[in-house]
C-alpha positions in Angstrom: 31.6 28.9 5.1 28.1 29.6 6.2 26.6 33.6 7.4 23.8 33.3 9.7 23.6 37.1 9.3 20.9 36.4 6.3 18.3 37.1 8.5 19.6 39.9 11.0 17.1 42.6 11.8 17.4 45.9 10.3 18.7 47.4 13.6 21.2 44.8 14.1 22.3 45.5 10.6 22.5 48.9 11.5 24.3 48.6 14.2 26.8 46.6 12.7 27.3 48.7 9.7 28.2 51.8 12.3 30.4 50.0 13.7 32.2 48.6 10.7 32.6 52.6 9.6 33.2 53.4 12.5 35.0 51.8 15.8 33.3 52.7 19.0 35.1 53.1 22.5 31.5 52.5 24.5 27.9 52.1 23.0 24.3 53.1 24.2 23.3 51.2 27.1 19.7 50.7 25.0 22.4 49.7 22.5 24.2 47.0 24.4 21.5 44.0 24.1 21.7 44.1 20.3 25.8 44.5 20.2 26.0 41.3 22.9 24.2 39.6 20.3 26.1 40.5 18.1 29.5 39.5 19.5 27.8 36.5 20.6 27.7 35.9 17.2 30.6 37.2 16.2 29.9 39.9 14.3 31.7 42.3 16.4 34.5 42.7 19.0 35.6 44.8 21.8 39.4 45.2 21.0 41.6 47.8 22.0 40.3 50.3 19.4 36.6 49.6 21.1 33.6 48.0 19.8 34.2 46.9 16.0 32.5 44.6 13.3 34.8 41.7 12.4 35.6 40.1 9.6 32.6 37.7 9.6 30.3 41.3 10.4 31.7 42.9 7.4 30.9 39.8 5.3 27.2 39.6 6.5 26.8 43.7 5.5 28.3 42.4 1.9 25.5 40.4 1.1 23.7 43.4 2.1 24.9 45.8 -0.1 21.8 46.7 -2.2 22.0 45.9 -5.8 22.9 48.3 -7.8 20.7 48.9 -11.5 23.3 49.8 -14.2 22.5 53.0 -15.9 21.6 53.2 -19.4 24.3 54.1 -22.0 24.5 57.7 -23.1 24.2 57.8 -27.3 27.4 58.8 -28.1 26.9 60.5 -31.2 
């Protein structure tokens, strides 16, 4: 399987990442280039619930997810 979503802008990812939290029943009309791109690549879906990120969407905002740093150990003494 190959994500072309490596490369998305930061507002495309932030659209998309609304809209996997968080169905919406319309969008923005300055929204609505960047979520027709989007389905047009699809990232997202108008279904009955409205506008939502699929499956493929989600997995692009996976590799996304910011690395976490784990935190030191506490001396447990």
């Amino acid at each position: 399987m190959q994500l072309t979503g490596v490369g998305m802008s930061p507002e495309k990812l932030a659209v998309l990442k609304s809209l996997a939290l968080r169905p919406s029943a319309s969008v923005a009309p300055s929204l609505l280039p960047i979520v027709t791109g989007l389905k047009e690549g699809g990232y997202v879906t108008d279904g009955p619930s409205g506008w939502i990120a699929t499956a493929k969407g989600c997995e692009v905002l996976a590799l996304h997810q910011p690395t976490s740093v784990p935190l030191p150990l506490r001396n447990q003494s």
